[in-house]
C-alpha positions as CSV (number, residue, x, y, z in Angstrom):
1,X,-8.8,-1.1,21.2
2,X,-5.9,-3.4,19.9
3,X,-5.2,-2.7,16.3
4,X,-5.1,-6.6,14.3
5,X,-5.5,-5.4,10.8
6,X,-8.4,-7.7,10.4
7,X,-10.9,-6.0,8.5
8,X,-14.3,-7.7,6.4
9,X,-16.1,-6.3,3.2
10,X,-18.7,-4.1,4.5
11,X,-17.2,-4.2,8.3
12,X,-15.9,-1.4,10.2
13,X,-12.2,0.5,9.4
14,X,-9.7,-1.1,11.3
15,X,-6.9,1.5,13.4
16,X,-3.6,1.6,13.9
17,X,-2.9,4.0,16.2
18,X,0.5,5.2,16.2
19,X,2.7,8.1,17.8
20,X,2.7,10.8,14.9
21,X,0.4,8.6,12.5
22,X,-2.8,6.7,12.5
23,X,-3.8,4.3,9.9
24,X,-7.0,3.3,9.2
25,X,-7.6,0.1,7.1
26,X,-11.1,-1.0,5.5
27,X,-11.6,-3.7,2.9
28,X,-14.0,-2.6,0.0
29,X,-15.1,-4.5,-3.5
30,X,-15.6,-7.8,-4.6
31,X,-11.6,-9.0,-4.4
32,X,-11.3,-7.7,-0.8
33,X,-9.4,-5.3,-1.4
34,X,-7.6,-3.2,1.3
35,X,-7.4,0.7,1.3
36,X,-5.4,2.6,4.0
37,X,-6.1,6.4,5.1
38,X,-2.9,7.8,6.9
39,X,-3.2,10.8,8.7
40,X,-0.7,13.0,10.5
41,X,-1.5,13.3,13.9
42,X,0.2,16.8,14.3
43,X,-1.5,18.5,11.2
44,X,-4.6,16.3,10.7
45,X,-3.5,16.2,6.7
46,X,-4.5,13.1,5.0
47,X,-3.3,10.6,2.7
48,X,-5.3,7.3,1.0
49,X,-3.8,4.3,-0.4
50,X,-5.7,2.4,-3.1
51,X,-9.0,3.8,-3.9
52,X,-9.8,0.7,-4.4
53,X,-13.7,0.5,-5.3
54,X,-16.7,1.7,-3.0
55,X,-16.3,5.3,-3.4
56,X,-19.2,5.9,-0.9
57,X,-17.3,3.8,1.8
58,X,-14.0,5.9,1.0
59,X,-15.5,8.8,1.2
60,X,-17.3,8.4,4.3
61,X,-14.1,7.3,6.2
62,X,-12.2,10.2,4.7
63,X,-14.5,12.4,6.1
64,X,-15.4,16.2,6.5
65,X,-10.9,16.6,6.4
66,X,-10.8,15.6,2.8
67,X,-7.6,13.9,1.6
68,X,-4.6,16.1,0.0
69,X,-3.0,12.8,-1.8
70,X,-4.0,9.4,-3.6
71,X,-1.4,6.7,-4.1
72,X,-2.0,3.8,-6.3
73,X,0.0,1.2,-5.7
74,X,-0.2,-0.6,-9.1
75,X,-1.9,-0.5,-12.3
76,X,-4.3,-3.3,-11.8
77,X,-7.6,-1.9,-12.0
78,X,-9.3,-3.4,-8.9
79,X,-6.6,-1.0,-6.8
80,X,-8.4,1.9,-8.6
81,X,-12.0,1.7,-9.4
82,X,-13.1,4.2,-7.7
83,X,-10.2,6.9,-8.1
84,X,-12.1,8.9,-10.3
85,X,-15.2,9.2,-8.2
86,X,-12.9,10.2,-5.3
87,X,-10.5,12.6,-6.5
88,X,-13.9,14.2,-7.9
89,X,-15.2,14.6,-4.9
90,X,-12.1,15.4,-2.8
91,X,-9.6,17.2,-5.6
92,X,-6.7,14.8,-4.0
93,X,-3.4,14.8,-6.0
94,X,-2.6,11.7,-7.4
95,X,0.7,9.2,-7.4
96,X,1.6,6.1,-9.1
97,X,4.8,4.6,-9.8
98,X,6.0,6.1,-12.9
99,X,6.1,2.9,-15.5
100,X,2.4,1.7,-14.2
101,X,0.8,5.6,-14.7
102,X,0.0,4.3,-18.2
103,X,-2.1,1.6,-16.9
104,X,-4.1,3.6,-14.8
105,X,-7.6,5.5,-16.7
106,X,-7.4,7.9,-14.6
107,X,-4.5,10.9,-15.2
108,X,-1.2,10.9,-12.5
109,X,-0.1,13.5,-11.6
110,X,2.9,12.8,-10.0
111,X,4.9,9.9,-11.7
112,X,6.8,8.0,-8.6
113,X,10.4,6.9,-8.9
114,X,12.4,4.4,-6.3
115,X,13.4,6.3,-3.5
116,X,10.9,9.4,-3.9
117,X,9.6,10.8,-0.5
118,X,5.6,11.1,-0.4
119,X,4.5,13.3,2.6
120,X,2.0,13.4,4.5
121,X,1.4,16.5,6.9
122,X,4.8,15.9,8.9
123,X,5.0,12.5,8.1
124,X,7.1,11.0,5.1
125,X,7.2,7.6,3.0
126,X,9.4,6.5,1.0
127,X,8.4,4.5,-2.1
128,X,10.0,1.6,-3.3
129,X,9.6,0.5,-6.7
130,X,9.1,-3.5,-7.1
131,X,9.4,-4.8,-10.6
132,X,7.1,-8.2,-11.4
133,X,3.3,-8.1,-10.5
134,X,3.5,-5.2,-12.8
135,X,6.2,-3.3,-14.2
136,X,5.9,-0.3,-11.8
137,X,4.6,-1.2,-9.0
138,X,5.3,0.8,-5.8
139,X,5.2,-0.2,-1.5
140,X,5.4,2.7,0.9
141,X,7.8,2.8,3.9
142,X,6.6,4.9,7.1
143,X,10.0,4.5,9.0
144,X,8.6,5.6,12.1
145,X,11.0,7.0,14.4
146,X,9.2,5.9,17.6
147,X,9.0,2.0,17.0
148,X,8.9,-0.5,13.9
149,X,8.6,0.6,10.1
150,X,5.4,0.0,8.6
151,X,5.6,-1.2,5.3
152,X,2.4,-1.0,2.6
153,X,3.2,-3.7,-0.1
154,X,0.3,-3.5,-3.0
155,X,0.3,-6.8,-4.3
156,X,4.1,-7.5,-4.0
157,X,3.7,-9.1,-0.6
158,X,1.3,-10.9,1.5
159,X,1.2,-12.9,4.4
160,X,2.6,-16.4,2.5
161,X,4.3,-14.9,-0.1
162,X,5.4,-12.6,-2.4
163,X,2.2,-11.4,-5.0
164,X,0.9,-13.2,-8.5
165,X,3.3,-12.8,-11.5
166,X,2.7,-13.8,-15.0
167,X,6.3,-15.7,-15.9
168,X,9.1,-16.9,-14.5
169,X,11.2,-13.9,-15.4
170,X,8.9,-11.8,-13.6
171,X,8.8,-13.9,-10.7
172,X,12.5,-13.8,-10.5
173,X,12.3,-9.6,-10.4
174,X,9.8,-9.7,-7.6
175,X,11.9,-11.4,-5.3
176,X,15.1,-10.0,-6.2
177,X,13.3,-6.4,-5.4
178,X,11.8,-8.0,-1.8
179,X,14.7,-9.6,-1.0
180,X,17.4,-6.4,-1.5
181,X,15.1,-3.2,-1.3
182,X,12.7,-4.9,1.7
183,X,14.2,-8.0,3.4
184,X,17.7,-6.9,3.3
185,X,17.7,-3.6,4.9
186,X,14.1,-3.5,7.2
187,X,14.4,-5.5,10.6
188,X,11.9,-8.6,11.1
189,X,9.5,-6.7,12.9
190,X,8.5,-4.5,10.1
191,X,5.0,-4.0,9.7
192,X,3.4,-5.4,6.3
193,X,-0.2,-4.0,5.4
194,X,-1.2,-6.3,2.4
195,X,-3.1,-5.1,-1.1
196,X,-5.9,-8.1,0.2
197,X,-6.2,-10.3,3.2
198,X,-4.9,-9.6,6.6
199,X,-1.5,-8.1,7.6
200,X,1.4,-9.8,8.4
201,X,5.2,-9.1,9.5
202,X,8.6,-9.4,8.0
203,X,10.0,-11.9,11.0
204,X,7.1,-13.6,10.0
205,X,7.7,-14.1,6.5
206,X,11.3,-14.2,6.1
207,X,11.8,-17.6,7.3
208,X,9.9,-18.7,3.5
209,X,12.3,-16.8,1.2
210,X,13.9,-19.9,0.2
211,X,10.5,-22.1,0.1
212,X,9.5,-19.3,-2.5
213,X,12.4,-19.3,-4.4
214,X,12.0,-23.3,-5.4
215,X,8.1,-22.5,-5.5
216,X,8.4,-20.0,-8.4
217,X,6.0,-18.4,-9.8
């Protein structure tokens, strides 16, 4: 079935299947929020990010497997109600950029920094830190070496523009992160999987960097 990364509250996981990874997306909690299981097609280790809310719903897509990691995205808290409950239940490691681990109630145990590799099974991501919806925020690149990179963006990115900031200053971070760390260097048909909503492409979005730019904040 063709993956379109359109997924409901209470619907089914949506999956991407591809060569050495398979990514399967459901939408949990109030805000719609996204979560994303990755799992390494040659070792069967798995990976969540966002434990968003709905542990029940988490843990039921995770399955019998069990996860080895949790990445949080960000320190706002609808990306993480239901960590607790899951690393409880799974005894997953858990990740967060290193200047939003303060921000999160429950402990990190490893504090990210731009450019740090996160595996899973054979499979690595890189993160990379975006300053501006919060001070630590972190995307994950799969830079997948059989076809386009597939981008997780938090809340820094959606389809339409770049995430909410709370200033001007901060506004101005955010898109001088997207523009050097994600626009500049990824090609247009980079994958973007979305914090909320549906997913989207850089080609897609790149056209609006200057429309966002006079927009501000």
């Amino acid at each position: 079935m063709t993956y379109s990364g359109a997924v409901r509250v209470g619907g089914p996981a949506d999956v991407h299947e591809l060569t050495d990874l398979m990514i399967s997306k459901v939408a949990v909690g109030p805000m719609d929020n996204n979560a994303y299981l990755l799992r390494c097609r040659a070792t069967g280790e798995q990976l969540l990010i966002d434990a968003a809310d709905e542990a029940g719903t988490l843990l039921r897509l995770i399955g019998d497997d069990s996860i080895r990691s949790v990445v949080t995205t960000h320190r706002h808290r609808d990306h993480w109600r239901a960590l607790a409950e899951v690393v409880a239940a799974t005894g997953a490691r858990t990740y967060a950029g290193r200047f939003d681990a303060e921000g999160i109630e429950v402990p990190t145990e490893v504090l990210v920094e731009d450019g740090d590799t996160i595996r899973v099974g054979e499979v690595a991501l890189t993160a990379r830190r975006l300053t501006g919806h919060t001070p630590g925020s972190i995307s994950l690149l799969y830079d997948d070496p059989h076809g386009a990179p597939h981008l997780f963006t938090g809340d820094c990115l959606f389809p339409g523009g770049p995430g909410r900031t709370t200033n001007p200053t901060d506004f101005t971070s955010l898109m001088d992160g997207l523009e050097e760390k994600i626009f500049k260097n990824l090609p247009d048909e980079t994958w973007v999987y979305p914090g909320h909503g549906n997913d989207t492409t850089l080609g897609d979005e790149r056209p609006m960097l200057g429309e966002w730019r006079t927009r501000g904040w």
